[in-house]
MMTF fields as JSON, N, C-alpha, C and O atoms, coordinates in Angstrom:
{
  "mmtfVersion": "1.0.0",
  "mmtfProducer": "UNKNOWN",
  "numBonds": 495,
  "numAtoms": 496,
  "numGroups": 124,
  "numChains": 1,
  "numModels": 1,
  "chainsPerModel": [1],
  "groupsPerChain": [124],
  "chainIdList": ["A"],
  "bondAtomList": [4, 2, 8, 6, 12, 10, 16, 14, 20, 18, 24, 22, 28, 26, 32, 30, 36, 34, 40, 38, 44, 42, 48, 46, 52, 50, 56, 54, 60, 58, 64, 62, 68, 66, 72, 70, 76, 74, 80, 78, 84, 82, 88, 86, 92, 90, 96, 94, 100, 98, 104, 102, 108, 106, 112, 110, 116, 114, 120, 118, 124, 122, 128, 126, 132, 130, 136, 134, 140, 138, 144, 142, 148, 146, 152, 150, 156, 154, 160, 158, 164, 162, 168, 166, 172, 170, 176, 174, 180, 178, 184, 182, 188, 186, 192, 190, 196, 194, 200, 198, 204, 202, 208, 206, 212, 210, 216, 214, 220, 218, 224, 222, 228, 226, 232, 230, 236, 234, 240, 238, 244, 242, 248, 246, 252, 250, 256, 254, 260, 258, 264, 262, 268, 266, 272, 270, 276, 274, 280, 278, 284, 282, 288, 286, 292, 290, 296, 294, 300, 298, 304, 302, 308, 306, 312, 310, 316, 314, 320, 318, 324, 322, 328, 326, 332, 330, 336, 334, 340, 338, 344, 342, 348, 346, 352, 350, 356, 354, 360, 358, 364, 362, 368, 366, 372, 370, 376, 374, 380, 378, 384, 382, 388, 386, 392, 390, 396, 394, 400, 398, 404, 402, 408, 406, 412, 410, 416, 414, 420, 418, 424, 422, 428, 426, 432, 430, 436, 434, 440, 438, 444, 442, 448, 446, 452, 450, 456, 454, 460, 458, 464, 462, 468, 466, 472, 470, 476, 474, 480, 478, 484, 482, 488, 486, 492, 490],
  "bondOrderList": [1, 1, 1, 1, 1, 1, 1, 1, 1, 1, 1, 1, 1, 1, 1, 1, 1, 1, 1, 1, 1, 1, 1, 1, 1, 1, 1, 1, 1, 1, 1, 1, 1, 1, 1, 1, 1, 1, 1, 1, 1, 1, 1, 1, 1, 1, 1, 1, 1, 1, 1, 1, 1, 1, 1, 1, 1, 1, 1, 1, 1, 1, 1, 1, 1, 1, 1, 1, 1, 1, 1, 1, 1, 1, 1, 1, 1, 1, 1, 1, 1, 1, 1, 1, 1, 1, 1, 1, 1, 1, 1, 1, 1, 1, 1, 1, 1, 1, 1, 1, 1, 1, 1, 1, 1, 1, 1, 1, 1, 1, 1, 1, 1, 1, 1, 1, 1, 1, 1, 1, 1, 1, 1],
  "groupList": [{"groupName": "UNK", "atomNameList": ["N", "CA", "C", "O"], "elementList": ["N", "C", "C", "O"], "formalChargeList": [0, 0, 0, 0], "bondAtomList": [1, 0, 2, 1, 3, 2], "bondOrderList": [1, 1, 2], "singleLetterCode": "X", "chemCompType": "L-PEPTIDE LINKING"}],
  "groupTypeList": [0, 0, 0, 0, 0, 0, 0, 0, 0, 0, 0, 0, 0, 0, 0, 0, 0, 0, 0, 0, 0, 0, 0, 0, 0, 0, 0, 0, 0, 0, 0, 0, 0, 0, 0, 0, 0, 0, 0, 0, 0, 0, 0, 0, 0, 0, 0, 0, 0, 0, 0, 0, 0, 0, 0, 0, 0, 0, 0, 0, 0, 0, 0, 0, 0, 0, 0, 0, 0, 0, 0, 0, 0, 0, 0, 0, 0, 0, 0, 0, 0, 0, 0, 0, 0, 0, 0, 0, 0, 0, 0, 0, 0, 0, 0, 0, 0, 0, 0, 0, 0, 0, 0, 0, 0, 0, 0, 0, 0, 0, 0, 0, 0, 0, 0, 0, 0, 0, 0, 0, 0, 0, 0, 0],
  "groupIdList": [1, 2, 3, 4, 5, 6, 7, 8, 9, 10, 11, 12, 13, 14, 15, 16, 17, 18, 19, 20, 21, 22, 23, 24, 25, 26, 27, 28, 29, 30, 31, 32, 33, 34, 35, 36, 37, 38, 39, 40, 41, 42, 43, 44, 45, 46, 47, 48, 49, 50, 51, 52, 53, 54, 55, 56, 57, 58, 59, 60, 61, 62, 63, 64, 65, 66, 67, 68, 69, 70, 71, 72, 73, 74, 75, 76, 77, 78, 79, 80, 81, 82, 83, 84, 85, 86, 87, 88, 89, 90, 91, 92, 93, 94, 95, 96, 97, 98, 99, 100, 101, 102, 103, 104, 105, 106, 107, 108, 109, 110, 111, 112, 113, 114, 115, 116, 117, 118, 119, 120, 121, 122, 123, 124],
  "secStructList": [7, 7, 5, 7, 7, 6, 6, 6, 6, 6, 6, 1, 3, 3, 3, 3, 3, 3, 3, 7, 1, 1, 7, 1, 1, 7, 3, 3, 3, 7, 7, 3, 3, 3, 3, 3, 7, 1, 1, 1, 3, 3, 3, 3, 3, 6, 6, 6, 7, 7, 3, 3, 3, 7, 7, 7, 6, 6, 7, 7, 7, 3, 3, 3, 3, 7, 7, 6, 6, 2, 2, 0, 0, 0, 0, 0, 6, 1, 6, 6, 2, 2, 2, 2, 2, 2, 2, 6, 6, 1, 7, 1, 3, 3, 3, 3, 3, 7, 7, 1, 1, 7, 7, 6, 6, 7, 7, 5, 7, 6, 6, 6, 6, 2, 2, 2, 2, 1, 6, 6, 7, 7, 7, 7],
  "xCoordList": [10.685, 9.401, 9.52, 10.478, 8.468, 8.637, 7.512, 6.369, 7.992, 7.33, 6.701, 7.119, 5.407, 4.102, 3.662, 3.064, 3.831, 2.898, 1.351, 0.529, 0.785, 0.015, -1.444, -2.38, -1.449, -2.484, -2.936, -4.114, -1.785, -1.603, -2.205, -2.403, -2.458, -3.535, -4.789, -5.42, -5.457, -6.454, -7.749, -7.831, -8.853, -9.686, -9.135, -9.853, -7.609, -7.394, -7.517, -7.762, -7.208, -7.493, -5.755, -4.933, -5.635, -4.789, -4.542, -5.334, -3.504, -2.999, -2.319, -1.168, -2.719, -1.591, -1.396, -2.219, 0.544, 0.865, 0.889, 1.84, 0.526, 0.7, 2.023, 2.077, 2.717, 4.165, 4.436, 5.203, 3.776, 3.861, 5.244, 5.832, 5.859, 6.845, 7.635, 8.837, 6.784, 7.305, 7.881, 8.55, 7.414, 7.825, 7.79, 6.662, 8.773, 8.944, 7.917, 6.934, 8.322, 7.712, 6.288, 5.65, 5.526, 4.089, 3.608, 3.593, 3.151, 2.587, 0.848, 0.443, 0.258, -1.408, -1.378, -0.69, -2.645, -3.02, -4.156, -4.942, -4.717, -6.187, -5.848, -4.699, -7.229, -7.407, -8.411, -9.5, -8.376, -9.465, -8.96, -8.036, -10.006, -10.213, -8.971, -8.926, -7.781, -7.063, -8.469, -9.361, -8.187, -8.607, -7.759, -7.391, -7.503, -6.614, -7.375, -8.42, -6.995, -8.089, -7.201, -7.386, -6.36, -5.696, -4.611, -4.056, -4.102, -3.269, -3.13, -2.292, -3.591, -3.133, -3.819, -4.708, -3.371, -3.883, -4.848, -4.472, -6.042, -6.981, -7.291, -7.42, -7.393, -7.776, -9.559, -9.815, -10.227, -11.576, -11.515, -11.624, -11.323, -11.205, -12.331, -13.33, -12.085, -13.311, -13.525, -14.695, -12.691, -13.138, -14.095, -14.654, -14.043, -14.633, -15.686, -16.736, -15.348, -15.726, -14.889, -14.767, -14.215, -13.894, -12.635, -11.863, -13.018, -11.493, -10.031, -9.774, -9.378, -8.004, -6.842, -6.359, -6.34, -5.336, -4.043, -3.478, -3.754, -2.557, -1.234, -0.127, -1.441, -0.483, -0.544, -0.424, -0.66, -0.824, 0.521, 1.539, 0.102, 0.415, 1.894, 2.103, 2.962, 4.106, 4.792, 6.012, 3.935, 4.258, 4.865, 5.158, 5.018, 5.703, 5.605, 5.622, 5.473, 4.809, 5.533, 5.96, 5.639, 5.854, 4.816, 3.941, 4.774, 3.493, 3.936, 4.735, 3.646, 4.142, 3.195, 2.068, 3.574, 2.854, 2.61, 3.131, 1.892, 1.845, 1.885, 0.867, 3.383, 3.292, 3.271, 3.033, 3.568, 2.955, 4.537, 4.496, 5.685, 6.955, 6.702, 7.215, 6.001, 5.746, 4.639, 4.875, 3.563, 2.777, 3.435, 3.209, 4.011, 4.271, 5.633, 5.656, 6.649, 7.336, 6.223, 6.615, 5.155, 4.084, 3.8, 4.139, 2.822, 2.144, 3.098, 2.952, 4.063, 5.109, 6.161, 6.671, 6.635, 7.464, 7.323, 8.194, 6.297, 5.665, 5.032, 4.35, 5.205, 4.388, 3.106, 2.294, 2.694, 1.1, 0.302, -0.774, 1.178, 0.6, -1.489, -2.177, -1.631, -3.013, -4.034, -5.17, -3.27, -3.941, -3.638, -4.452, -2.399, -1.9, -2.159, -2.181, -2.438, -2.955, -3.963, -3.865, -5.219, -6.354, -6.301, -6.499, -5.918, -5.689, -4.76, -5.008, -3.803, -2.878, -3.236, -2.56, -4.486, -4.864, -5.401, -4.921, -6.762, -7.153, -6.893, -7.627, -5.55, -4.842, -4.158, -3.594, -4.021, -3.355, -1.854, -0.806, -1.924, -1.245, -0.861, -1.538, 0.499, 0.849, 1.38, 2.075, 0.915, 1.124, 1.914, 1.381, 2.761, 3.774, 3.376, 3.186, 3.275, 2.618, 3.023, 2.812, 3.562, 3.55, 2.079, 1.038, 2.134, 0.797, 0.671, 1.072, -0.266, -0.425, -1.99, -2.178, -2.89, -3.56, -3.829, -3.301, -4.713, -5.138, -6.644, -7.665, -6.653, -7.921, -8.603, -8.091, -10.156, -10.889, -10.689, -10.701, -10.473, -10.652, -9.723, -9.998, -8.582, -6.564, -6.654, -7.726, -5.593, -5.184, -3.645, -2.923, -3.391, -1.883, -1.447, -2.198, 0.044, 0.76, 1.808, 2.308, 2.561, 3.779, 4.701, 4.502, 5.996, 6.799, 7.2, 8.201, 5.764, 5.793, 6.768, 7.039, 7.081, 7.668, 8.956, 9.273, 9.595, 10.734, 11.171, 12.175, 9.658, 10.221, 9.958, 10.783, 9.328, 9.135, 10.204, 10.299, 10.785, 12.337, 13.487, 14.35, 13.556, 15.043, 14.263, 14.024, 14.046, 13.757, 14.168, 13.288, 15.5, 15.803, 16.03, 16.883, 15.164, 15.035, 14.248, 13.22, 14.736, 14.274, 13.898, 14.479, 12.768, 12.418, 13.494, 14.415, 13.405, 14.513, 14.184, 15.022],
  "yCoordList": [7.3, 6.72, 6.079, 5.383, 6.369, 5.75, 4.821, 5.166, 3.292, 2.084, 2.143, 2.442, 1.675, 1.413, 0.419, -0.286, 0.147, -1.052, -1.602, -0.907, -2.685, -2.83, -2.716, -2.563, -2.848, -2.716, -1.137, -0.812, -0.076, 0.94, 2.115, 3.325, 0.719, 1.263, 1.156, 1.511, 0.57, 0.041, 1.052, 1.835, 1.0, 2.201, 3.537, 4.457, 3.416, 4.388, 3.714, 2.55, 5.089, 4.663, 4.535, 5.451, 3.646, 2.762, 2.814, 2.235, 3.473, 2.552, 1.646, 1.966, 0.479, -0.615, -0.701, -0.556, -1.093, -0.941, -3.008, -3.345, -3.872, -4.808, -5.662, -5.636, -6.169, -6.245, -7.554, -8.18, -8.382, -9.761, -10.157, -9.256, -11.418, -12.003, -12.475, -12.736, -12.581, -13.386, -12.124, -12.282, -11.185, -9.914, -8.917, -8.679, -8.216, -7.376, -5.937, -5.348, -5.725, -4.567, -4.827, -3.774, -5.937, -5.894, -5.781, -6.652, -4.446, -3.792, -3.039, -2.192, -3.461, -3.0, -1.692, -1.478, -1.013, 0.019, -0.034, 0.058, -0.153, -0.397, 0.307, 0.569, 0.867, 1.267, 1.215, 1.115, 1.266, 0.937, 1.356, 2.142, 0.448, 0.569, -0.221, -1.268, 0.172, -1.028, -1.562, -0.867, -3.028, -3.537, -4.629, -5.682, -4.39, -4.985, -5.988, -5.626, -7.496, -8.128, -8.755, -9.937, -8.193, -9.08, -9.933, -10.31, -10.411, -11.173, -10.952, -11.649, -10.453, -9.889, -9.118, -8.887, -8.15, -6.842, -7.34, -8.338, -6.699, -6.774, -5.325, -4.461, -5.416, -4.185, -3.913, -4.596, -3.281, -3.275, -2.758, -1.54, -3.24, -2.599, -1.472, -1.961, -0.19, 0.567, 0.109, -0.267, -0.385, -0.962, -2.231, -2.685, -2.58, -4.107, -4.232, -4.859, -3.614, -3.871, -5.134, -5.059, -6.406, -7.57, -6.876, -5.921, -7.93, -7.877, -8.951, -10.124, -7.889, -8.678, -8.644, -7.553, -9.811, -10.517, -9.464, -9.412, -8.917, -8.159, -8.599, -8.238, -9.52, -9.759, -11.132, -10.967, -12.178, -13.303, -13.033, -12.375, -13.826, -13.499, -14.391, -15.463, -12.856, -12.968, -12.884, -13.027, -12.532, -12.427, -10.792, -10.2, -10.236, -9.246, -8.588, -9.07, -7.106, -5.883, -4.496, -4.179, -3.672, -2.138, -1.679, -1.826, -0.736, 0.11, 1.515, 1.659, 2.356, 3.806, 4.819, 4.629, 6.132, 7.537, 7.343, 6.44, 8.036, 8.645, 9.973, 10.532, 10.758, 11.847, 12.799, 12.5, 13.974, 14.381, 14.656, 15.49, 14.151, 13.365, 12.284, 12.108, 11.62, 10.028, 10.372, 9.749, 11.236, 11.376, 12.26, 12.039, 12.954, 13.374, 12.366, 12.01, 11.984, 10.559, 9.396, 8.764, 9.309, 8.554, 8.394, 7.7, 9.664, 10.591, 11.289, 11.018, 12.151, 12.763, 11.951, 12.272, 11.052, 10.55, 9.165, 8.318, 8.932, 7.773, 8.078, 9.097, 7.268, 7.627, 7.623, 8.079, 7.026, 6.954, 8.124, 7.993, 9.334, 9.766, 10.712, 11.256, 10.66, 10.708, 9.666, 9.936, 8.249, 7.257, 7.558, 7.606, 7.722, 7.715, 8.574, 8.261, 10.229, 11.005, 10.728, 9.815, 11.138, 10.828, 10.067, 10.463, 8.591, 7.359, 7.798, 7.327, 8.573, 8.988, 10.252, 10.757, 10.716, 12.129, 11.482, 11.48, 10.798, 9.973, 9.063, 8.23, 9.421, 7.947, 8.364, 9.446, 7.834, 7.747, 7.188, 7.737, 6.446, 5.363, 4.592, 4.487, 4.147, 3.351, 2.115, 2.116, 0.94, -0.147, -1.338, -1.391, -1.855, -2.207, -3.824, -4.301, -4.397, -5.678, -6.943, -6.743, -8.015, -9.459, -9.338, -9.383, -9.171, -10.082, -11.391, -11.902, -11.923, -13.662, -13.874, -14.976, -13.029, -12.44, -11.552, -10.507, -11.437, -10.234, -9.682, -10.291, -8.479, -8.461, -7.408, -6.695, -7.838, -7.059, -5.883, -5.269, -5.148, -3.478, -2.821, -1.719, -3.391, -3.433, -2.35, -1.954, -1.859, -0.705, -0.896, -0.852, -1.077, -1.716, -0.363, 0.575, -0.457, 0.757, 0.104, -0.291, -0.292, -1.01, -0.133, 0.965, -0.317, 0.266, 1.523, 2.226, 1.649, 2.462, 2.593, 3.713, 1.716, 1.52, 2.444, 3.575, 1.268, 1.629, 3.103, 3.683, 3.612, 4.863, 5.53, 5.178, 6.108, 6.692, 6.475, 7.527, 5.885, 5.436, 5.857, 6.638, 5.287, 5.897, 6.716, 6.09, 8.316, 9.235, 8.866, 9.026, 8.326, 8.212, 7.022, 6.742, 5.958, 4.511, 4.717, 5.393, 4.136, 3.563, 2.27, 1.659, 1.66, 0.55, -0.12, 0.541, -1.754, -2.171, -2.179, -2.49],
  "zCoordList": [6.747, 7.119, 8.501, 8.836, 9.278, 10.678, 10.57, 10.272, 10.897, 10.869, 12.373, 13.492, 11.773, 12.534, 12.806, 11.993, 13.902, 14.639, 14.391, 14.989, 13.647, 13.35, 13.661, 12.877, 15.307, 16.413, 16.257, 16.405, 15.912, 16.07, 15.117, 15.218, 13.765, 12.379, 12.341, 11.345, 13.588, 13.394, 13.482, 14.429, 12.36, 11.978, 11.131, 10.739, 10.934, 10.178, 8.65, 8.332, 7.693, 6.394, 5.442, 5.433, 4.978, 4.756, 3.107, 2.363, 2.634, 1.37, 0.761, 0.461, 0.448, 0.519, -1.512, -2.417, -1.499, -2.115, -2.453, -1.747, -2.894, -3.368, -4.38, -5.609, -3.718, -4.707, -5.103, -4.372, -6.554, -6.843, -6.229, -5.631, -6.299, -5.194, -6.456, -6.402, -7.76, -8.722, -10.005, -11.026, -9.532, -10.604, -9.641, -9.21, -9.146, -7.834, -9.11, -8.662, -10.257, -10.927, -10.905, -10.913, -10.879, -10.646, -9.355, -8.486, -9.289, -8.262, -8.186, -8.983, -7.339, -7.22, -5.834, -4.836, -6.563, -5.472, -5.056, -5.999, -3.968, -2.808, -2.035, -1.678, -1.531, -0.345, 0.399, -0.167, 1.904, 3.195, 4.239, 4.445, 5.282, 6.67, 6.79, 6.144, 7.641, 8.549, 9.736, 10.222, 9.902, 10.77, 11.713, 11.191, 12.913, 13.786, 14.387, 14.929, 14.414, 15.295, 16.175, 16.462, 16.595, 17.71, 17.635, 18.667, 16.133, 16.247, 13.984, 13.411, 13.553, 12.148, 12.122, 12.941, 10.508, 10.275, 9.015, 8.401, 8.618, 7.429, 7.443, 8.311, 5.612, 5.377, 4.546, 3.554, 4.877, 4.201, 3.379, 3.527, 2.081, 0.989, 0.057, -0.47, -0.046, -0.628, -1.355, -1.293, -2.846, -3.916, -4.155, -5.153, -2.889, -3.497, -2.172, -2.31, -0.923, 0.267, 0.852, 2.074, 0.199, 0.554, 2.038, 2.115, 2.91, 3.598, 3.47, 3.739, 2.955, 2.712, 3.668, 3.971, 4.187, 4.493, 4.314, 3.222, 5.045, 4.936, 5.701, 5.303, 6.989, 7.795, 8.486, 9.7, 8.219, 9.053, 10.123, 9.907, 11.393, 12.85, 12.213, 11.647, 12.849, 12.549, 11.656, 11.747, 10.151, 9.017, 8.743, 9.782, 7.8, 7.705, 6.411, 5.278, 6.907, 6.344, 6.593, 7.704, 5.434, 5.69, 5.685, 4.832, 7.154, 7.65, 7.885, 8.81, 7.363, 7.853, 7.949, 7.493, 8.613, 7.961, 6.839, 6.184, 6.467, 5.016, 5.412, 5.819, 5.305, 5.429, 4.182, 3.012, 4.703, 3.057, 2.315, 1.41, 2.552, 1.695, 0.909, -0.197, 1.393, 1.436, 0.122, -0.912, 0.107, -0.698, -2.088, -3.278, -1.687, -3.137, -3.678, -4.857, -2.801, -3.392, -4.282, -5.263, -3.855, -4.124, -5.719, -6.677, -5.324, -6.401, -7.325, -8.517, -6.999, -8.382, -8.724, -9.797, -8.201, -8.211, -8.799, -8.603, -9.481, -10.424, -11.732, -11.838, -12.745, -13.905, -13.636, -14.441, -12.282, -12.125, -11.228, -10.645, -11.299, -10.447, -10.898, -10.035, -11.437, -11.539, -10.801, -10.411, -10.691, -9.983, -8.395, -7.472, -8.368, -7.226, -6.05, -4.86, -6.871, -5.898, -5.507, -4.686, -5.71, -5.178, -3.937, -2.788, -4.48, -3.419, -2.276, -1.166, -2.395, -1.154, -0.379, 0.518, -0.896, -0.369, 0.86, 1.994, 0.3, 0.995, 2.049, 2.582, 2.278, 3.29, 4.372, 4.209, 5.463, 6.849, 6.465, 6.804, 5.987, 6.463, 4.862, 3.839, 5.198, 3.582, 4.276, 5.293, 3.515, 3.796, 2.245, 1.137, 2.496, 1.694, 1.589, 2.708, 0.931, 1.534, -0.032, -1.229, 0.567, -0.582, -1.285, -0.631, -2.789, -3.089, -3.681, -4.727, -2.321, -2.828, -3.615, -4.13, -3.691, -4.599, -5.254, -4.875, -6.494, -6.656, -6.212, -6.532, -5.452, -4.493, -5.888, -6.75, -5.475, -6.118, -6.307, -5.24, -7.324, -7.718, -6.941, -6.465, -6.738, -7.685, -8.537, -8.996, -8.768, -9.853, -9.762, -8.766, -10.823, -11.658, -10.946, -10.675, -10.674, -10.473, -10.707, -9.653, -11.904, -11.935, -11.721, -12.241, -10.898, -10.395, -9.809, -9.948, -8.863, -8.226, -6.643, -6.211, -6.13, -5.463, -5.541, -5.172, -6.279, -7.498, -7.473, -7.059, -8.272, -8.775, -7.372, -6.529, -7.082, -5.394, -4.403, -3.772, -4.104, -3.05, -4.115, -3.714, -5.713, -5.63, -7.408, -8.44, -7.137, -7.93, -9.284, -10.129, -9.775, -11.373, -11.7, -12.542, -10.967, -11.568, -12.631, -12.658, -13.486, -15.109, -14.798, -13.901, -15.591, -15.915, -16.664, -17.142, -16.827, -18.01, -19.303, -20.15]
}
């Protein structure tokens, strides 16, 4: 994956992967508009329309292609992939991100991460 500069997403369409801080396996799927305003990244979320907080200035984020490796790691490479495709067809861009909330119209993808980076992770 080649990491992307945030300024560099801006107007493309974005899937961000949400990863609680307190349970690395609770993980959400959204997607939108990246929006760059100069000093953090927000994303316009389709589901809800709300814009969410993806990067406060200096804070830190995985931003990449979404190439089409990246998408079927995504999509086949998770128990979720029925959720997952659609949402990654749809996308530019994958975004990796802390969640310090849960944003409106979220879709659980627990351990997707996980399973997508290393192929024969088992849950515990």
């Amino acid at each position: 994956m080649t990491h992307l500069d945030s300024q560099l997403v801006h107007g493309r369409r974005l899937l961000a992967i949400f990863i609680s801080p307190g349970d690395p396996e609770d993980q959400y799927a959204i997607t939108g508009i990246a929006r760059w305003d100069g000093a953090a990244l927000w994303l316009q979320s389709d589901q809800s329309g709300e814009s969410l907080l993806l990067t406060k200035p200096g804070g830190r984020l995985i931003l990449s292609e979404l190439t089409a490796a990246v998408r079927v790691a995504l999509a086949q490479g998770s128990e979720h992939e029925a959720v997952l495709a659609p949402l990654a067809s749809n996308a530019d861009c994958l975004a990796v991100a802390r969640l310090d909330r849960l944003p409106a119209g979220a879709i659980a993808v627990p351990r997707t991460i996980s399973q997508a980076i290393v192929p024969d992770w088992q849950a515990k």
